[in-house]
Gaussian input, Z-matrix of N, CA and C with variables (Angstrom, degrees):
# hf/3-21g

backbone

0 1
 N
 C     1     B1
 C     2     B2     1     A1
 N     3     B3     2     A2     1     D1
 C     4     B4     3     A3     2     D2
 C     5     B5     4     A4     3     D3
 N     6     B6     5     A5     4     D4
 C     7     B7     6     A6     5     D5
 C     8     B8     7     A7     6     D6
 N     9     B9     8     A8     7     D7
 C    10    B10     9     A9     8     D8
 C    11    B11    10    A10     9     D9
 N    12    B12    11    A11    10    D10
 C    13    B13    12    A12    11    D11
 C    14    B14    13    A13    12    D12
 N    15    B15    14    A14    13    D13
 C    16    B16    15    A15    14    D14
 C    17    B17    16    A16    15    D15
 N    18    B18    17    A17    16    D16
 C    19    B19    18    A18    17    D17
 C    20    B20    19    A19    18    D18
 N    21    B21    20    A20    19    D19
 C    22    B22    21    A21    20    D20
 C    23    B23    22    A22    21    D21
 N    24    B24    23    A23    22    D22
 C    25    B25    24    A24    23    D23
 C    26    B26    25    A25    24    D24
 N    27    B27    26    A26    25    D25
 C    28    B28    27    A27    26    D26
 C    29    B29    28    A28    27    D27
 N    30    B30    29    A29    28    D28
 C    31    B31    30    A30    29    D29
 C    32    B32    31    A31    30    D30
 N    33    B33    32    A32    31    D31
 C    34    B34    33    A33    32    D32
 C    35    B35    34    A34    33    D33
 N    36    B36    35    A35    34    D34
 C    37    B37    36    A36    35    D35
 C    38    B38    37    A37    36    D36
 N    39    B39    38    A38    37    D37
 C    40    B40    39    A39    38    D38
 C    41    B41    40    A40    39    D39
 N    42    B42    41    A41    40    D40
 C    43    B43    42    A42    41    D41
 C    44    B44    43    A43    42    D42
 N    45    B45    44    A44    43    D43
 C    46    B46    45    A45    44    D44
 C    47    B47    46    A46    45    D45
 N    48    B48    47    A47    46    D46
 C    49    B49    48    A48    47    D47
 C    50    B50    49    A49    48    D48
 N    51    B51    50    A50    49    D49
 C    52    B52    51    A51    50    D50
 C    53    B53    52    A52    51    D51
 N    54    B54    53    A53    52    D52
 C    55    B55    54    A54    53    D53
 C    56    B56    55    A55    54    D54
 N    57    B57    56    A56    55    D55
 C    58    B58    57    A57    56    D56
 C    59    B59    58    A58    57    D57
 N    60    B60    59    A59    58    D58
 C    61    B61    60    A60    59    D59
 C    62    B62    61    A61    60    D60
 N    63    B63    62    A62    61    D61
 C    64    B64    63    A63    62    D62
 C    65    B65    64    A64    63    D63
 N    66    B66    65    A65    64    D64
 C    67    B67    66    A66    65    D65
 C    68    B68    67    A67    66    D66
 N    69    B69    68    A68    67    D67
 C    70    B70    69    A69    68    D68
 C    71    B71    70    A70    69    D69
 N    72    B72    71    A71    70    D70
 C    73    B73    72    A72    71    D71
 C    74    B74    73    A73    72    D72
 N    75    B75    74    A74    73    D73
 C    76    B76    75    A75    74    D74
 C    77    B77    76    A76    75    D75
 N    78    B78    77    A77    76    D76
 C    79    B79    78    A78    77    D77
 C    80    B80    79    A79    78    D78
 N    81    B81    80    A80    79    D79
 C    82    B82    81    A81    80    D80
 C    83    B83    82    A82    81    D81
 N    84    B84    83    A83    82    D82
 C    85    B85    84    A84    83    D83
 C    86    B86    85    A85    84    D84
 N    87    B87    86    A86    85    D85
 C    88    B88    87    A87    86    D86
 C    89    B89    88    A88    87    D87
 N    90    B90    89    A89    88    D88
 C    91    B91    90    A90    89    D89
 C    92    B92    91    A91    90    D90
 N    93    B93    92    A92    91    D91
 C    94    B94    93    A93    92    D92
 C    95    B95    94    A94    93    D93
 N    96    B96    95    A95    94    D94
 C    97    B97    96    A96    95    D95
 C    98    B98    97    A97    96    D96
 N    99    B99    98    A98    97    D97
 C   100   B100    99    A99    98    D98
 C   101   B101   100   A100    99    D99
 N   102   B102   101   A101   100   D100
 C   103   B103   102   A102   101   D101
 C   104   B104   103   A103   102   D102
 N   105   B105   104   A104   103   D103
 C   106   B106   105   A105   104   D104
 C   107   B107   106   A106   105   D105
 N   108   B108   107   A107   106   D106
 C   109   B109   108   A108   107   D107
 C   110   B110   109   A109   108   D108
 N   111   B111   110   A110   109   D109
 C   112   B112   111   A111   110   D110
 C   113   B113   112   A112   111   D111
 N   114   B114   113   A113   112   D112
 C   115   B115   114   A114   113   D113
 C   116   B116   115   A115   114   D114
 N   117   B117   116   A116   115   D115
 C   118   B118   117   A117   116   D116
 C   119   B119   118   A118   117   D117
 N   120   B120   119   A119   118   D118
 C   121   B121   120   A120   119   D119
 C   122   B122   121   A121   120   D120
 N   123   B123   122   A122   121   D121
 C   124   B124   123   A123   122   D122
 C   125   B125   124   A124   123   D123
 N   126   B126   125   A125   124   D124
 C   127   B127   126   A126   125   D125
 C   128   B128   127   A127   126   D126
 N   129   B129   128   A128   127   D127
 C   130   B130   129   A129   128   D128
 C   131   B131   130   A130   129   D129
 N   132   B132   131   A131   130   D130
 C   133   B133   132   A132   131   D131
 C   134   B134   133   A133   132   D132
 N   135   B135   134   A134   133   D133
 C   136   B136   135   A135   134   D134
 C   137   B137   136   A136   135   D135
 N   138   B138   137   A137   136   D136
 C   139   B139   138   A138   137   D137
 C   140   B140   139   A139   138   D138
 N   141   B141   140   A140   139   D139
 C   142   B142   141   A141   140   D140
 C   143   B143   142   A142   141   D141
 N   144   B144   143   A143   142   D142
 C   145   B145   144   A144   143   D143
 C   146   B146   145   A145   144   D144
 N   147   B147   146   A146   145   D145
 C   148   B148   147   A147   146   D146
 C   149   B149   148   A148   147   D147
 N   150   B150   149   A149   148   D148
 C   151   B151   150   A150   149   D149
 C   152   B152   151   A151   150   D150
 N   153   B153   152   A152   151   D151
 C   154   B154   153   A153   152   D152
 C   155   B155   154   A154   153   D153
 N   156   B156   155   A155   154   D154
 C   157   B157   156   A156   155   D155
 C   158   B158   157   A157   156   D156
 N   159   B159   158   A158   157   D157
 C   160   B160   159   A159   158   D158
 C   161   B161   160   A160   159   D159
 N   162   B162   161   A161   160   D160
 C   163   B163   162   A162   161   D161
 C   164   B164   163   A163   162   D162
 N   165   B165   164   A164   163   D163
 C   166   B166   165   A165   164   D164
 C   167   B167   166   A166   165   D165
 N   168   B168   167   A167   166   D166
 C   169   B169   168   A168   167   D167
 C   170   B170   169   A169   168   D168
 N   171   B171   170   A170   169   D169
 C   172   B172   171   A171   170   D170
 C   173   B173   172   A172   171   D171
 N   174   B174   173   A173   172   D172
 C   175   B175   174   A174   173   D173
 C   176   B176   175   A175   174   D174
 N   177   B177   176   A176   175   D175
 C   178   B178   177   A177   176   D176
 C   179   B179   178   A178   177   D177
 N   180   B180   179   A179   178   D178
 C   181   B181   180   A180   179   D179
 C   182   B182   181   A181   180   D180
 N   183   B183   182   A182   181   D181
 C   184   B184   183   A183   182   D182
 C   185   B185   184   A184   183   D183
 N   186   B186   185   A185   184   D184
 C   187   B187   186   A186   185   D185
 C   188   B188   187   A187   186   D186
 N   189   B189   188   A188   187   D187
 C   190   B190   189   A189   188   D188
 C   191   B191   190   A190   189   D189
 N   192   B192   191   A191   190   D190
 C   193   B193   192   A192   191   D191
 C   194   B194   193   A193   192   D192
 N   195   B195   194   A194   193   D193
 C   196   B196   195   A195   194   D194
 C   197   B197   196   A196   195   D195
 N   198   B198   197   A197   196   D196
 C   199   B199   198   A198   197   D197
 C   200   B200   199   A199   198   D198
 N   201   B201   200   A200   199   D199
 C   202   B202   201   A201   200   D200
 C   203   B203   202   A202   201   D201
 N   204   B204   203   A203   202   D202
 C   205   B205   204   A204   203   D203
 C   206   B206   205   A205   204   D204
 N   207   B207   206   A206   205   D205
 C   208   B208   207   A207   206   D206
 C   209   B209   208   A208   207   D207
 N   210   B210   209   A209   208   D208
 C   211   B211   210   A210   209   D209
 C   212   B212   211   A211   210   D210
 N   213   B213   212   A212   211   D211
 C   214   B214   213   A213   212   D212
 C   215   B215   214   A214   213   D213

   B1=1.4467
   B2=1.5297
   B3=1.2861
   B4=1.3039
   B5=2.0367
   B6=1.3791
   B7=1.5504
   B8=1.7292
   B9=1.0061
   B10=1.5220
   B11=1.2361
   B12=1.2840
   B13=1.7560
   B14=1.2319
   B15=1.1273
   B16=1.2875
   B17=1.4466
   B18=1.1045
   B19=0.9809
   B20=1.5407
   B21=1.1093
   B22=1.4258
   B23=1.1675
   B24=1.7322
   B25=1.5876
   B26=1.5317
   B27=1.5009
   B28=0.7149
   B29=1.8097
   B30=1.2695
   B31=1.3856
   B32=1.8703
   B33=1.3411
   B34=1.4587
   B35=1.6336
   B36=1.9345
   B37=1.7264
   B38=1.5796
   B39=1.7708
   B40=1.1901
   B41=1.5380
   B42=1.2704
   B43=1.5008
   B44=2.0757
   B45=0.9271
   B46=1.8759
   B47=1.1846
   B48=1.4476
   B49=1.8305
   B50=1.7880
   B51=1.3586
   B52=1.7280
   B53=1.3900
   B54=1.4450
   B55=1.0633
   B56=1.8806
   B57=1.4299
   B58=1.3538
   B59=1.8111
   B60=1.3802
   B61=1.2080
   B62=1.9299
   B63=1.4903
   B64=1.3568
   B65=1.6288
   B66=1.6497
   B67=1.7709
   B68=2.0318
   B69=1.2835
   B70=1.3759
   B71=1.5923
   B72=1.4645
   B73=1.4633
   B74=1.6672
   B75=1.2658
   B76=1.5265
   B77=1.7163
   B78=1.4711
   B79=1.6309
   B80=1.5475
   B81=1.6803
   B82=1.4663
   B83=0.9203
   B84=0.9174
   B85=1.7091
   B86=1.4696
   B87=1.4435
   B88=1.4266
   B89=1.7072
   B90=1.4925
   B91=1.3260
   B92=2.1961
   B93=1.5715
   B94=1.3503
   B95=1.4198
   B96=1.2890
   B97=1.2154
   B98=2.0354
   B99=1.2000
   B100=0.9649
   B101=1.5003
   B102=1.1865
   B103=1.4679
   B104=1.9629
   B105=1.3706
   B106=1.0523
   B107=1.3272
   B108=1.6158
   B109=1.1082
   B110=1.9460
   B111=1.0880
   B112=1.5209
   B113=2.4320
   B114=1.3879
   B115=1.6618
   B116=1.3562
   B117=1.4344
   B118=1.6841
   B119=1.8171
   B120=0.9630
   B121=1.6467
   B122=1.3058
   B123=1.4458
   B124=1.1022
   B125=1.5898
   B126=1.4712
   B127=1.1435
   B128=1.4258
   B129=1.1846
   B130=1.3413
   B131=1.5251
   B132=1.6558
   B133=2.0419
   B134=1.2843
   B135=1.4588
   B136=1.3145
   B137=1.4475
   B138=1.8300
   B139=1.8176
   B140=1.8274
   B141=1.6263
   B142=1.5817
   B143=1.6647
   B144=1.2969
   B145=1.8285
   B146=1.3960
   B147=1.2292
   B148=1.6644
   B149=1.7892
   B150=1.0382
   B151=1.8604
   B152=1.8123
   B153=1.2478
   B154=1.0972
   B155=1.6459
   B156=1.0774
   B157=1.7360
   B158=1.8245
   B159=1.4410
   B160=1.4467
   B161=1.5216
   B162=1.9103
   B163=1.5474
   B164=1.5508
   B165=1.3575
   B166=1.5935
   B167=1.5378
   B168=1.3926
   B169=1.3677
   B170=1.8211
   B171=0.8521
   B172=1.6746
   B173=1.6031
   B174=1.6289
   B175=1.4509
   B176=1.8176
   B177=1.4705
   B178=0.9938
   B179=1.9555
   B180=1.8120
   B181=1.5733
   B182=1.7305
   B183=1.3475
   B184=1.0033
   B185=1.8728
   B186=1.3101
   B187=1.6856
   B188=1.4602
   B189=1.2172
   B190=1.2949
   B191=1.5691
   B192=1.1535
   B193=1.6093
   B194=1.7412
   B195=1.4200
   B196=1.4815
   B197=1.5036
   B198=1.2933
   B199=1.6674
   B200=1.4818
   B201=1.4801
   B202=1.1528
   B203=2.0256
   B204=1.3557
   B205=1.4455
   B206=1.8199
   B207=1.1787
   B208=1.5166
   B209=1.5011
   B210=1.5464
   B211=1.4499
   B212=1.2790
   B213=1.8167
   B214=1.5823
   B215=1.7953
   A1=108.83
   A2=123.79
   A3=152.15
   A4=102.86
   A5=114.68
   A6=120.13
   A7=89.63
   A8=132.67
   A9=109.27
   A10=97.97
   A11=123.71
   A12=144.77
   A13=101.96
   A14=134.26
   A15=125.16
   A16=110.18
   A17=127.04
   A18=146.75
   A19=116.85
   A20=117.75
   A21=116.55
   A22=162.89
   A23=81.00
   A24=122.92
   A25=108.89
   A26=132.81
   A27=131.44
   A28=111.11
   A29=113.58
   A30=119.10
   A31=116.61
   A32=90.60
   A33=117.04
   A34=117.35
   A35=90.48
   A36=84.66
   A37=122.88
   A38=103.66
   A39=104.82
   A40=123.09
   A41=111.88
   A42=127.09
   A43=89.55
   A44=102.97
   A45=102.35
   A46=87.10
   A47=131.23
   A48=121.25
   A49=130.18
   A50=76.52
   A51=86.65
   A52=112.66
   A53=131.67
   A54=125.15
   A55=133.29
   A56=96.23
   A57=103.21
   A58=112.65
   A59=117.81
   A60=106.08
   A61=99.92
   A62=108.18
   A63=114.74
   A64=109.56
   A65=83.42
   A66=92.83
   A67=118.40
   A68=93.72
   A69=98.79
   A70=130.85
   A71=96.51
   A72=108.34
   A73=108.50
   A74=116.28
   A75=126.45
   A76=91.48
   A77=146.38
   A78=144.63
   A79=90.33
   A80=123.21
   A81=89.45
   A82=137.55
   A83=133.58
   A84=138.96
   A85=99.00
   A86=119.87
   A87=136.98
   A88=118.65
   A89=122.71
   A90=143.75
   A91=78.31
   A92=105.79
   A93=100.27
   A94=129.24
   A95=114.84
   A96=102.00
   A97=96.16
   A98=119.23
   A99=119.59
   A100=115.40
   A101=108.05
   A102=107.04
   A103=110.68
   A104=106.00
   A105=138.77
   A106=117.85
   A107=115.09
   A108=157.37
   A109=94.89
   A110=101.66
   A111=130.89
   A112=89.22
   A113=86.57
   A114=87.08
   A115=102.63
   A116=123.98
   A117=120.89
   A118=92.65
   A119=139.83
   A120=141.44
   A121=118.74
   A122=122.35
   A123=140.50
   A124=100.52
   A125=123.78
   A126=107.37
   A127=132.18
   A128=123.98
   A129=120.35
   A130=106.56
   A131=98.79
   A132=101.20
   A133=103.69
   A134=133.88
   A135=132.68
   A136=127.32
   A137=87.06
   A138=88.82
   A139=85.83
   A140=112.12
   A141=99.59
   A142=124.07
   A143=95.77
   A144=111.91
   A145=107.70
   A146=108.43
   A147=103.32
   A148=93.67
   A149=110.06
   A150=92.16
   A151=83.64
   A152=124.47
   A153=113.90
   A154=106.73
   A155=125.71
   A156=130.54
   A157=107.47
   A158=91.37
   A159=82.21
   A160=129.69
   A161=101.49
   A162=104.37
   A163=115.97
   A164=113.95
   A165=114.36
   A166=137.32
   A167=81.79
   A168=110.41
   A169=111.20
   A170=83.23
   A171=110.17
   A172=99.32
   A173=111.19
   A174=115.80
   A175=107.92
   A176=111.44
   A177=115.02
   A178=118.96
   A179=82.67
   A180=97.82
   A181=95.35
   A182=136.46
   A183=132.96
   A184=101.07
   A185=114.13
   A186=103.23
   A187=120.29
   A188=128.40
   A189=150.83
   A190=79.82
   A191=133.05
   A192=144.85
   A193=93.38
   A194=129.54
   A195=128.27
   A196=98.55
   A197=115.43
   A198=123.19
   A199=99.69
   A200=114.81
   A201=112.31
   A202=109.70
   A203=96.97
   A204=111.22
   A205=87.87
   A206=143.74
   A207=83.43
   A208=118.35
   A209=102.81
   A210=119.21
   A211=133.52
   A212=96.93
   A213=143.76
   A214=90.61
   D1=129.27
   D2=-166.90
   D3=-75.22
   D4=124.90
   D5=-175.32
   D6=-52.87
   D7=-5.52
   D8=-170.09
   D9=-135.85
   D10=31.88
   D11=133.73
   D12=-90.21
   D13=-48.61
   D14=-168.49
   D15=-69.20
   D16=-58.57
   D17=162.31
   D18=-30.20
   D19=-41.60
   D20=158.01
   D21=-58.30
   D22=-44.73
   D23=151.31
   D24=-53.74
   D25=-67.00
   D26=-165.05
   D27=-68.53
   D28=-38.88
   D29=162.40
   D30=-31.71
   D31=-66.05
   D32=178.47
   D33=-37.62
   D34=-55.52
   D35=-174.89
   D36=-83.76
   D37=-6.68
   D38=167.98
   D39=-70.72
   D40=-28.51
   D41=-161.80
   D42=-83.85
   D43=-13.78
   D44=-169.63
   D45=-97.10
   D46=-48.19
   D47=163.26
   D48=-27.82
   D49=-62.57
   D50=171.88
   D51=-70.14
   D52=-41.98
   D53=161.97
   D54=-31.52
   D55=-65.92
   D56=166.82
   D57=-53.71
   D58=-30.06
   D59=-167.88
   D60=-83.45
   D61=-13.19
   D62=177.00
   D63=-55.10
   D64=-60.16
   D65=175.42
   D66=-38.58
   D67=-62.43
   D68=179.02
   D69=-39.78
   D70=-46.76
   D71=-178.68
   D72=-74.05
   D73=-25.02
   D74=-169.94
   D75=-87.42
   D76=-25.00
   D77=177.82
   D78=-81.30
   D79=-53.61
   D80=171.32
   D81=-88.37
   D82=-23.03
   D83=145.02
   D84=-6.25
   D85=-84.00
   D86=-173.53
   D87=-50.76
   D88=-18.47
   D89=-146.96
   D90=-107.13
   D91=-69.94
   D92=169.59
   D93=-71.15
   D94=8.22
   D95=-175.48
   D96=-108.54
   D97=2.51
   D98=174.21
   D99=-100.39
   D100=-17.60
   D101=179.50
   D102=-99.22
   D103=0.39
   D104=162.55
   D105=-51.18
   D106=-67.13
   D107=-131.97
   D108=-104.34
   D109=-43.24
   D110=-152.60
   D111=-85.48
   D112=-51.01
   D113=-176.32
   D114=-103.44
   D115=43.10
   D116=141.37
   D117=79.31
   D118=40.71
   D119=159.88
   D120=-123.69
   D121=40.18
   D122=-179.09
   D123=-42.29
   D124=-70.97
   D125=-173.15
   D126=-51.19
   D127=16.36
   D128=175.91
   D129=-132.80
   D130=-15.46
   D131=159.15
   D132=-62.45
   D133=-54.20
   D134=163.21
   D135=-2.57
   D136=-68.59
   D137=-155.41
   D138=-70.52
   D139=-29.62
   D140=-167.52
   D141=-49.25
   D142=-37.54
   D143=173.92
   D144=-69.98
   D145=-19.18
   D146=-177.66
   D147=-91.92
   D148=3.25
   D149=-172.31
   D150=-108.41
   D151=-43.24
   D152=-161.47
   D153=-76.96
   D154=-28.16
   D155=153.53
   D156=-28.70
   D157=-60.48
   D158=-176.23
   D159=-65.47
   D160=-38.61
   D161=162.40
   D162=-36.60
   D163=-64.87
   D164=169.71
   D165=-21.99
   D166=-46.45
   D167=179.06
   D168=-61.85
   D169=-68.85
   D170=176.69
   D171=-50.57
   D172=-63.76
   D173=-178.26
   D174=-29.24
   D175=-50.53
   D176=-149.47
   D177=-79.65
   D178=-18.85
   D179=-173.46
   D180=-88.87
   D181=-47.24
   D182=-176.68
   D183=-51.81
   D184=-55.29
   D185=-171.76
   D186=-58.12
   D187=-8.15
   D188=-138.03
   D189=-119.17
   D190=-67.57
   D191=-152.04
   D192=-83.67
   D193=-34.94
   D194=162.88
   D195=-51.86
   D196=-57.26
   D197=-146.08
   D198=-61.92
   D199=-28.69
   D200=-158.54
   D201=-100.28
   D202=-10.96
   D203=179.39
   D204=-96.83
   D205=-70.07
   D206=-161.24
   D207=-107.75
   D208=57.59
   D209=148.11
   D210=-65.76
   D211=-33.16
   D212=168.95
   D213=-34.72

């Protein structure tokens, strides 16, 4: 295996680290933004769905950028 296989790999499983920790922060995000929602502070459930949109967002480009490293 080639230093820039390895290297990829290891790229890869770090980037799936942060990923999972993406996930996490985006369930609570969603966990407060419902209890948010629930005691009349909508405007700040708002911006929360608007932050966790972007996690998604992001979620989706980071798995994409794994998928493609260890295709490598």
């Amino acid at each position: 295996m080639s230093d820039n296989s390895e290297a990829n790999i290891a790229t890869a499983d770090a980037l799936t680290l942060l990923l999972h920790n993406q996930h996490a922060i985006s369930a609570a995000i969603e966990e407060v933004t419902k209890w948010l929602s629930e005691n009349g502070v909508r405007g700040v459930a708002g911006n929360a769905i608007a932050a966790m949109e972007t996690l998604d967002t992001n979620a989706q480009c980071i798995t994409e950028a794994i998928m493609r490293l260890r295709q490598l």
